[in-house]
Backbone as CSV, one residue per row, in Angstrom:
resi,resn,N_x,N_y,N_z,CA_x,CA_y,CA_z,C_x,C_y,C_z
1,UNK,121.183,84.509,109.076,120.962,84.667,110.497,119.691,85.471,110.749
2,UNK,119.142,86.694,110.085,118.296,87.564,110.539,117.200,86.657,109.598
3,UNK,117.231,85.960,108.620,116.210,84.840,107.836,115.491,84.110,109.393
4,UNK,116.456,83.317,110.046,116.318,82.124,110.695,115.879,82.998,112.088
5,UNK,116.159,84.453,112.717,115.740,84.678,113.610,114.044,85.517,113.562
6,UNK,113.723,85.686,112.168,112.668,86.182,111.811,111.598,85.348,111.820
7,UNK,111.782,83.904,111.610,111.313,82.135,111.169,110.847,82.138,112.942
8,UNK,111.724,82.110,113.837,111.676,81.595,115.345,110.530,82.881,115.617
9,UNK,110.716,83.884,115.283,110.015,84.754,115.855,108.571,84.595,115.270
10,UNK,108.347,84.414,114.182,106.912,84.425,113.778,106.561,83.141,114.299
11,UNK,107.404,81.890,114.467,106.414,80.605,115.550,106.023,80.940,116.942
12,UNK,107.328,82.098,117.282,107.159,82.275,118.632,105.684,83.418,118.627
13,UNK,105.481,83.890,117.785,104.258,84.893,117.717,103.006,83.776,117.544
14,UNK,103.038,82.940,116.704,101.757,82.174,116.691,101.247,81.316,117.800
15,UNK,102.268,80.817,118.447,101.826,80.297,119.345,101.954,80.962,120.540
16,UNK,101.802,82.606,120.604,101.216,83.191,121.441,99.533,83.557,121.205
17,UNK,99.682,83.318,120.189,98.370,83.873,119.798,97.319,82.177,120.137
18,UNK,97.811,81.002,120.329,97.211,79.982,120.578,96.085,79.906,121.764
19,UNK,95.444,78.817,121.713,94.274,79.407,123.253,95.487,78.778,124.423
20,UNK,96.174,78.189,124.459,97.149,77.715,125.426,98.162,78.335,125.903
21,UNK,98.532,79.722,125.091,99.007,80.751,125.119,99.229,81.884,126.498
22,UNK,100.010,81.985,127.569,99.346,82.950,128.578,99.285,84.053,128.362
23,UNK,98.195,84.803,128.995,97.505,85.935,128.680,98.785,87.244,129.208
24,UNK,99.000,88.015,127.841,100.030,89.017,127.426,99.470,90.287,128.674
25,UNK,100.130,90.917,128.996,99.990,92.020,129.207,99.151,92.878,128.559
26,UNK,98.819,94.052,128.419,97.516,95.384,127.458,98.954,96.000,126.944
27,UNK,99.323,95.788,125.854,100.341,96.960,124.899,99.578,97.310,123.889
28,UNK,99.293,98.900,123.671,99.175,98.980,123.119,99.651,99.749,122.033
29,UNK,99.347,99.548,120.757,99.745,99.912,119.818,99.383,101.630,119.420
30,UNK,100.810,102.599,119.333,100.664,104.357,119.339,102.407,104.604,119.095
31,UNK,102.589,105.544,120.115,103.930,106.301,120.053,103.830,106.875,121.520
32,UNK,104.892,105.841,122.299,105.528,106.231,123.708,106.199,107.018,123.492
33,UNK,106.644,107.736,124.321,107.397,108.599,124.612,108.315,108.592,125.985
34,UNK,109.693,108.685,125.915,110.556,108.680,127.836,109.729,109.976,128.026
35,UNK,110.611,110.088,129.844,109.946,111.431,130.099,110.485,112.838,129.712
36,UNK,112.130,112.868,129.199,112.375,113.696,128.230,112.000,113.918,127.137
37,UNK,111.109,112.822,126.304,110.784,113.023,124.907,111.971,112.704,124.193
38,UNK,113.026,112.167,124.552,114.625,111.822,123.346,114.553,110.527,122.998
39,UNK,113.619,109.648,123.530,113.260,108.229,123.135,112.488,108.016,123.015
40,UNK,111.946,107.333,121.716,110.222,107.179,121.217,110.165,105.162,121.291
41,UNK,109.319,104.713,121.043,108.890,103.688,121.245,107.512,103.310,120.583
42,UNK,107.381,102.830,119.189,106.478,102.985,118.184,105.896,101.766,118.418
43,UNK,104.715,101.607,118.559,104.455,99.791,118.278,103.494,100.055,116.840
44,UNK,103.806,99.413,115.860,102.711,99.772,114.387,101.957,98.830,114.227
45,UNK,101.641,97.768,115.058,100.934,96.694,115.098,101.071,96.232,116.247
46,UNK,100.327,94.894,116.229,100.707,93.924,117.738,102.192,93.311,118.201
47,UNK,102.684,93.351,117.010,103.800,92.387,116.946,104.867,93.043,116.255
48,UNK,105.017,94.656,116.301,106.110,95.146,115.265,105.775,96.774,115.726
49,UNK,107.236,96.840,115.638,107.211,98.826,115.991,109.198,99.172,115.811
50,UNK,109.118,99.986,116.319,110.715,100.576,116.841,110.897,101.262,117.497
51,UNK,112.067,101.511,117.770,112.561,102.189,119.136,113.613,103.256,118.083
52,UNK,113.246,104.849,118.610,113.865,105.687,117.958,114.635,106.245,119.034
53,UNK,116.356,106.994,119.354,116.723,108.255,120.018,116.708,109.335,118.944
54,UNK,115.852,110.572,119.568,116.084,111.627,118.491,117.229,111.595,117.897
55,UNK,117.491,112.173,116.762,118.186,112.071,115.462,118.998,110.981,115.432
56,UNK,118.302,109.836,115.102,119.388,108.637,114.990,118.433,107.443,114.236
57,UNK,118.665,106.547,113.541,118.037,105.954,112.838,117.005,104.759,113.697
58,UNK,116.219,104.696,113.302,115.073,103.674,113.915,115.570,102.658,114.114
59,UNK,115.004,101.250,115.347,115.966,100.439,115.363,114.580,99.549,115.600
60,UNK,114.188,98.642,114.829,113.396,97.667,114.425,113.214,96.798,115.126
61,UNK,111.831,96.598,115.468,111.678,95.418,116.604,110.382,94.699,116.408
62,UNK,110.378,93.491,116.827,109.156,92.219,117.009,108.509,92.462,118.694
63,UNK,107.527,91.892,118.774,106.999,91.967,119.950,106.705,90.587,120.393
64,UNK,107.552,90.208,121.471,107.220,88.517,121.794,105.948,88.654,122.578
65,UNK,105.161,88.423,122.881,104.116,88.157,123.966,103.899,87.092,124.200
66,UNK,104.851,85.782,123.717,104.419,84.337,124.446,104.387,84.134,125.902
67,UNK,105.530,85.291,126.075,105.279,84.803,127.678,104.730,86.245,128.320
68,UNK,104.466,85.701,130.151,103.687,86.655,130.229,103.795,87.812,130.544
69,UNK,105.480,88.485,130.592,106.016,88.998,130.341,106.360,89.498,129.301
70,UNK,106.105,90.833,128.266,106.329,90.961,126.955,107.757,91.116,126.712
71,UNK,108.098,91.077,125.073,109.527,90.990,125.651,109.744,91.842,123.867
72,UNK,110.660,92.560,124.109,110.985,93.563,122.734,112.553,93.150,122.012
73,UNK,111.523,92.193,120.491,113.081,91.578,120.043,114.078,92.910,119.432
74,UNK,114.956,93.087,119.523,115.710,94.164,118.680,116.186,93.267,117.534
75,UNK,115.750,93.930,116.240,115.994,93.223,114.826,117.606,93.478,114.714
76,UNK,118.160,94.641,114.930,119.309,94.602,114.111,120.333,94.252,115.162
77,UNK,120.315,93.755,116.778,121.408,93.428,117.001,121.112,92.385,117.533
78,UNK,119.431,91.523,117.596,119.047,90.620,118.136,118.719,90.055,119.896
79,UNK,119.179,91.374,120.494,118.789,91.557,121.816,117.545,91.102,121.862
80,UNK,117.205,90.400,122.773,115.644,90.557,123.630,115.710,90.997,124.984
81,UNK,114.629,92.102,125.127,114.768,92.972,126.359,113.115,92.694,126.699
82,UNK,113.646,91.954,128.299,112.123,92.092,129.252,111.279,93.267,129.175
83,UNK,109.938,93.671,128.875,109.488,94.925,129.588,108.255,94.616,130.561
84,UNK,107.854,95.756,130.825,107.284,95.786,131.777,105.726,96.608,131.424
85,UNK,105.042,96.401,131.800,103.439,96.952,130.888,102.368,97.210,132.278
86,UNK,102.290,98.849,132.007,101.083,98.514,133.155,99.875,98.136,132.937
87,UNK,99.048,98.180,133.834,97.686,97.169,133.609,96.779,97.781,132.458
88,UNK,96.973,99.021,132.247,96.432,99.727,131.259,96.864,100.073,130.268
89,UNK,98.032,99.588,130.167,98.968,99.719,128.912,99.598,100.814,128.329
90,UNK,99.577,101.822,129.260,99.959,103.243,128.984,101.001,103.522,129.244
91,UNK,102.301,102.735,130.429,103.351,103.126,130.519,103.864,101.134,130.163
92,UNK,105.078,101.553,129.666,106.318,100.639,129.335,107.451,100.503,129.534
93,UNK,108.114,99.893,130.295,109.345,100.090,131.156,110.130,98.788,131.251
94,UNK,111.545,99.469,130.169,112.185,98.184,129.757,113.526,97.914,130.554
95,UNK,113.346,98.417,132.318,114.671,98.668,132.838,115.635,100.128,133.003
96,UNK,114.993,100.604,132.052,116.620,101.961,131.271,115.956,102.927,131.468
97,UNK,114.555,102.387,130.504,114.221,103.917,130.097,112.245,103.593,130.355
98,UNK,111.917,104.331,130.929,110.194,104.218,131.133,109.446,105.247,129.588
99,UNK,108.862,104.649,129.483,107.464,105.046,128.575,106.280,105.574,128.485
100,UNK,105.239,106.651,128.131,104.418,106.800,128.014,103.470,107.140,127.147
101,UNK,102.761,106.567,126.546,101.993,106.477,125.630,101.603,108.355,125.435
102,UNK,102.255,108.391,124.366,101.413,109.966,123.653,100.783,109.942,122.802
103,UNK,100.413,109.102,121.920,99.532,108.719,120.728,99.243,107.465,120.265
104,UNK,98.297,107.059,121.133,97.188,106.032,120.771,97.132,105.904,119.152
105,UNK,97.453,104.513,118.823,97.093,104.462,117.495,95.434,104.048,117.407
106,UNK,94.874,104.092,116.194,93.481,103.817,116.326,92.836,103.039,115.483
């Protein structure tokens, strides 16, 4: 199951990356932060990061951007959750919990 949902996800990544592709939102890749700081939000690439609550184990995720709406796969229970990206890519807001970029990766 996590074989065959890993397979969908990397077609669904390439053919975001296609020129026919609509244009993704600005995410960028660092370490969000909520506005308590108890939820982190890692992106380690374009297409891969996790979602941490302090002291609790990382929870692994893909980054859809096919549509134009980004959308954050959760690896281990297979959720996909809409988010929301501002124009500058500094806050991320998946409904629950809002985001803000504290460390720009580089």
């Amino acid at each position: 199951m996590r074989l065959l949902l890993c397979v969908l996800l990397c077609v669904r990544l390439l053919a975001a990356t296609s020129p026919t592709g609509a244009a993704p939102a600005v995410l960028q890749c660092g370490d969000y932060r909520s506005a308590d700081g108890g939820m982190a939000l890692v992106l380690t690439s374009p297409a891969a990061g996790y979602r941490q609550l302090d002291g609790q184990e990382r929870e692994p995720l893909w980054i859809d951007r096919s549509a134009p709406q980004p959308r954050l796969l959760l690896l281990d229970d297979g959720v996909a959750q809409a988010v929301h990206v501002s124009d500058d890519g500094r806050t991320v807001d998946d409904g629950a919990v809002s985001y803000t970029l504290h460390t720009a990766q580089a």
